[in-house]
N, C-alpha and C positions, 0 to 999 in steps of 0.2 A: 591610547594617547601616544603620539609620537614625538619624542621631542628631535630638536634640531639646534646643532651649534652652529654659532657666527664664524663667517674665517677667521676673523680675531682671536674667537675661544679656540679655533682647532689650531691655528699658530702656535697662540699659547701651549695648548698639549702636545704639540709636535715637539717645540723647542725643549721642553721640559722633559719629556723621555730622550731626547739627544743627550741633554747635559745629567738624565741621569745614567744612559750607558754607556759613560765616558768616564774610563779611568786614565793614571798613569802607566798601568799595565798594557792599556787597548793600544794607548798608543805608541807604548814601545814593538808592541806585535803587529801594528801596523808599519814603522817603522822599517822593523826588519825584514818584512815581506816585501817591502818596494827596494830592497836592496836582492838586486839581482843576483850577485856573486854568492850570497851568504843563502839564497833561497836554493839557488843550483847546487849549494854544499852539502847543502841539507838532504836533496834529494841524490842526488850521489851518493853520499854516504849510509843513508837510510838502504838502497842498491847494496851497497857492500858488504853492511850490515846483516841484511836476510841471504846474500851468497854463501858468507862466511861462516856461519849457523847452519842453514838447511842445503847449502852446493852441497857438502860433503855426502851426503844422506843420500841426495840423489842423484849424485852423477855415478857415472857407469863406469868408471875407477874407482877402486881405493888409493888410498895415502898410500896405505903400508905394501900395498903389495908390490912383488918385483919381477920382472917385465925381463927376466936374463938374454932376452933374444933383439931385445928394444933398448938397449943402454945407450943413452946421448943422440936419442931419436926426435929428429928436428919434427917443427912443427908442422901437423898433418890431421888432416878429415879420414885417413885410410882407415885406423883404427880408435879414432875418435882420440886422440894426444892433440888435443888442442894448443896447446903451449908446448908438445915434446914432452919428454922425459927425462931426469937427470941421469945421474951418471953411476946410480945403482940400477935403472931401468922403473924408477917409479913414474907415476902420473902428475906432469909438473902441477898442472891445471887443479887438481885437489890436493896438493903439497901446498900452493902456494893460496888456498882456502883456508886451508886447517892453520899455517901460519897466521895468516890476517885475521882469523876467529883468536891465536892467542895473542898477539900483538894487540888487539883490542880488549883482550879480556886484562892483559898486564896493563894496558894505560887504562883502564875504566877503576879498575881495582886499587889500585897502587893511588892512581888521583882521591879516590874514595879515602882511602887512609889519609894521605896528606891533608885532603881536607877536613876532617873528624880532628887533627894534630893543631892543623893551623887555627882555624877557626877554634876551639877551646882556649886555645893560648892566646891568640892574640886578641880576642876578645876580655878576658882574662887579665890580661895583662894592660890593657889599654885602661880597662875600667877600675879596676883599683888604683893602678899608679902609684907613685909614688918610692917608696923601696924597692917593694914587689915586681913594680914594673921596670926598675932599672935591674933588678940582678937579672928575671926571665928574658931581658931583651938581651944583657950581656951574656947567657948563654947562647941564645940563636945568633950572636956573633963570634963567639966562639968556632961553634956549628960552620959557622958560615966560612970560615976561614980554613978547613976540612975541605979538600977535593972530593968529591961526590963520589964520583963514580970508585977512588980508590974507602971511600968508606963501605960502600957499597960493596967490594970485592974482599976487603977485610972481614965485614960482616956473611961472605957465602964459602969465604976458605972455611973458618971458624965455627962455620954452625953446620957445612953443608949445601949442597946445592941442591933445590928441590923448588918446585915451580912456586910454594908458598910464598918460601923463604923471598923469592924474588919480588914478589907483591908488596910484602913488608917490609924488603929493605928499600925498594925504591921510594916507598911511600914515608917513607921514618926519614928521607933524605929533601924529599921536596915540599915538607910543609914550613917552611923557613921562610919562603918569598910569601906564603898565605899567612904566615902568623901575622908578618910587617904590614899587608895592606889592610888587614881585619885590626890589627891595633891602632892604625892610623885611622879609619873609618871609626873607631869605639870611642878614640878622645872625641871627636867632632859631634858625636852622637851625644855625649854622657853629658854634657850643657844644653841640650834639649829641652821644651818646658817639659815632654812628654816624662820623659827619664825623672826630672826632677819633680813633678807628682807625684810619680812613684816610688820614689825616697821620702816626702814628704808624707806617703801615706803608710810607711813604715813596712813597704814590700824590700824583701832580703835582695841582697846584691846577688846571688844566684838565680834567685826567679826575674831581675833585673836582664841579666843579663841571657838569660834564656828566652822572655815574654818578647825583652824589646831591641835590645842589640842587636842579635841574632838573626833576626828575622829581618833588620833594618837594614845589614849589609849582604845579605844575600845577592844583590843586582851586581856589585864590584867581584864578590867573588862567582857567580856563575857566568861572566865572562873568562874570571881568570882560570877557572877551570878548564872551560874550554880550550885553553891555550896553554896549559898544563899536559894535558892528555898525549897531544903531539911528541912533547917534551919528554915524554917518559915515555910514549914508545922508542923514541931515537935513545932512548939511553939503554932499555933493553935489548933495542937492535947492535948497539955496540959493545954490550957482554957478549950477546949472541955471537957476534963476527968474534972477537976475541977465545970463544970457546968457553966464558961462564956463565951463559945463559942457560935457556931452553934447553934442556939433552934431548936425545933419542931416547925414544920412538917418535915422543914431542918436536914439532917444529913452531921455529917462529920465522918473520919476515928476515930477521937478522941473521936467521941462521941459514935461511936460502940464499940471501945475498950474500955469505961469508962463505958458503959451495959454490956460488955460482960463480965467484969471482977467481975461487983455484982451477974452475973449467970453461974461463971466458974464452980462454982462444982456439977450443975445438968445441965450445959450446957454448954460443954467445948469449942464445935465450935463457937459458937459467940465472943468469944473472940480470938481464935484461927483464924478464918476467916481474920477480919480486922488487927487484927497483922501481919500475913504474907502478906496482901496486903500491908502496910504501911510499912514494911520492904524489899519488891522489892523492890517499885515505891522509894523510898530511898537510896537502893544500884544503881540504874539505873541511876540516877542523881550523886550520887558520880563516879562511873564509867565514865561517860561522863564528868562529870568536872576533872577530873583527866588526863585523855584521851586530850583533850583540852589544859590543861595545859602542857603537853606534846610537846605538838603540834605546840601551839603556843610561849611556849619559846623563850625568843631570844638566847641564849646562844645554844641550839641548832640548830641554822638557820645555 
């Protein structure tokens, strides 16, 4: 027996599997796909991404090694110095890899912390209110009125300079902007019928705000994070240039632009090199945070 539907019944089924695989999520990822800039960011960066990881492994330089017959050798196919060599005779071309693998691992890292900081806090803080939330907000104003970077350099005299240390202090410095938008996202939430069910059904204010807060504001802060990340590599590239970043044998992007800049004028590519790396991989992350924010909007859902 074979049955057969009406166009009317397959309309019906058609329609009905559209609006059920249709979320708010589909269509922020639709969104941000038709966004060109934040699409080409993405694939760019994704690019930099696997250079900065797997170049070093397989390119036919090392970092470390030194080239004493090649010192401040411009760039050339002769002996594969794509980018030249600085001005101890190393390979700029996987200097300025191994840099952008840790330039990336300090802003991935260090974001990672501040987010873990802000988010608890200002979740936290938003959702209890009241005393609680005025003394914790008056701390991150406190904080806030603290130059960054000189807490930052207080906290690597004092404990030491060691690539952790760098993670954790940057990361203990930029969760202040994520506390304030995660607290401001939590009051708006916490009048919710959803939230207030769940007080009515006598779930604790931690599983509150772990179940449903948390999870609610995640859209505002994985834009912000995205736009974070930039942020904290330029603050580690400017320890770096200053001399309390990244040491040796370690490189970062910061600290190829802070050589290349004492050997710009009988060596313009080493400065030149990691500049325009560190101004990609910077626009690529602004593009996608931007794109994202886009995206995820509520005002345009």
């Amino acid at each position: 027996m074979v049955l057969t539907s009406t166009p009317t019944e397959k309309a019906a089924l058609m329609e009905q599997s559209a609006v059920k695989g249709r979320s708010l999520w589909d269509d922020a990822r639709a969104r941000l796909l038709r966004n060109k800039a934040a699409v080409a960011g993405i694939v760019v960066l994704a690019v930099l991404i696997v250079l900065a990881f797997l170049g070093p492994l397989l390119w036919i330089h090392d970092s470390a090694f030194i080239y004493r017959d090649r010192v401040q050798l411009g760039p050339t196919f002769e002996h594969g110095h794509i980018f030249g060599t600085d001005a101890q005779g190393r390979d700029l071309f996987a200097r300025t890899l191994v840099g952008l693998r840790m330039s990336l691992m300090v802003g991935v890292v260090a974001t990672m912390v501040s987010l873990a900081i802000g988010v608890l806090w200002g979740a936290t803080a938003g959702f209890i209110g009241g005393r609680v939330d005025q003394l914790m907000m008056r701390i991150v104003d406190v904080l806030y009125s603290l130059p960054f970077i000189f807490f930052v350099i207080i906290l690597m005299v004092v404990f030491g300079r060691n690539i952790i240390l760098i993670f954790v202090a940057i990361g203990a410095v930029e969760w202040l902007t994520m506390a304030r938008i995660v607290r401001g996202q939590t009051i708006s939430l916490k009048s919710m019928e959803f939230v207030e069910a769940a007080q009515a059904a006598g779930v604790s204010q931690i599983a509150i705000i772990r179940r449903h807060i948390v999870p609610n504001v995640l859209g505002p802060v994985v834009v912000y994070v995205t736009l974070t990340i930039p942020v904290v590599i330029l603050a580690e590239s400017f320890l770096s240039f200053l001399g309390l970043g990244v040491q040796e044998p370690l490189t970062s992007l910061g600290n190829l632009i802070s050589n290349g800049a004492r050997d710009m004028e009988v060596a313009p590519w080493t400065l030149i090199v990691p500049a325009l790396t560190m101004m990609l991989t910077l626009f690529c992350f602004n593009f996608i945070g931007d794109g994202l924010r886009d995206a995820i909007d509520p005002k345009d859902r």
